[in-house]
C-alpha angles and dihedrals in degrees: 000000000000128000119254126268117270081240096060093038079053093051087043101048090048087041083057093047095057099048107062135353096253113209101166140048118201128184117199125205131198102214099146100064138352114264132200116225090277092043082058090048105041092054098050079050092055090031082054099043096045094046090047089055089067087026121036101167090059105122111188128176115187128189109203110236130194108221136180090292117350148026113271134183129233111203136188116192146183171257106004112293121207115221092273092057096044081049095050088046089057099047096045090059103042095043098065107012114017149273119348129190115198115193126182109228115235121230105274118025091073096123097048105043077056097048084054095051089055102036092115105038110126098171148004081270101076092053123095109201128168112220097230080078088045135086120213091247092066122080105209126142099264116168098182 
């Protein structure tokens, strides 16, 4: 499939920035077994659900993303997270699924950490959005 036009990644990307105040950026691996496109789905769904339980105000968004080799996950995430919720972030995640990187996003490059999480987004489809981010009005693939 090909990738989506500069114009809807720049929709998309302004869509994003409107929507929440990102302060992380997160990639999830799945480096304990190989996973189809719902696999990869199904598990940031699961990831999403048990961190919200310690964490509601968590908000996430993931695109899907084909690597090399396997499926991987690009995250924002907000609002701000002390030490023991980045922690928990990570944990959650590598204990089940992989390897996952959180970085806090510096003033400033905004905009571009979120044109990279979405760089290889083709459709909708590839985008994991919870529907507490989403109005009724959007059609996104939301799962919570």
């Amino acid at each position: 499939m090909p990738k989506a036009s500069s114009q809807y990644k720049e929709s998309l990307v302004g869509w994003l920035l409107a929507m929440q105040d990102w302060e992380y950026f997160l990639t999830a691996t799945f480096a304990k077994e190989e996973v189809t496109y719902s696999g990869a789905q199904k598990r940031f769904w699961k990831w999403l659900t048990q961190c919200q339980r310690s964490m509601p105000r968590l908000r996430a968004f993931a695109a899907i993303e084909h690597g090399i080799e396997l499926w991987h996950l690009h995250i924002l995430v907000a609002p701000e997270l002390n030490d023991l919720q980045r922690h928990t972030l990570e944990r959650a995640w590598s204990r089940h699924y992989g390897h996952m990187d959180v970085e806090r996003i510096r003033p400033g490059t905004v905009h571009r950490v979120v044109s990279y999480a979405v760089k290889d987004v083709r459709s909708a489809s590839d985008l994991l959005l919870p529907r507490s981010l989403v109005s009724p009005s959007h059609k996104h693939n939301s799962g919570t």
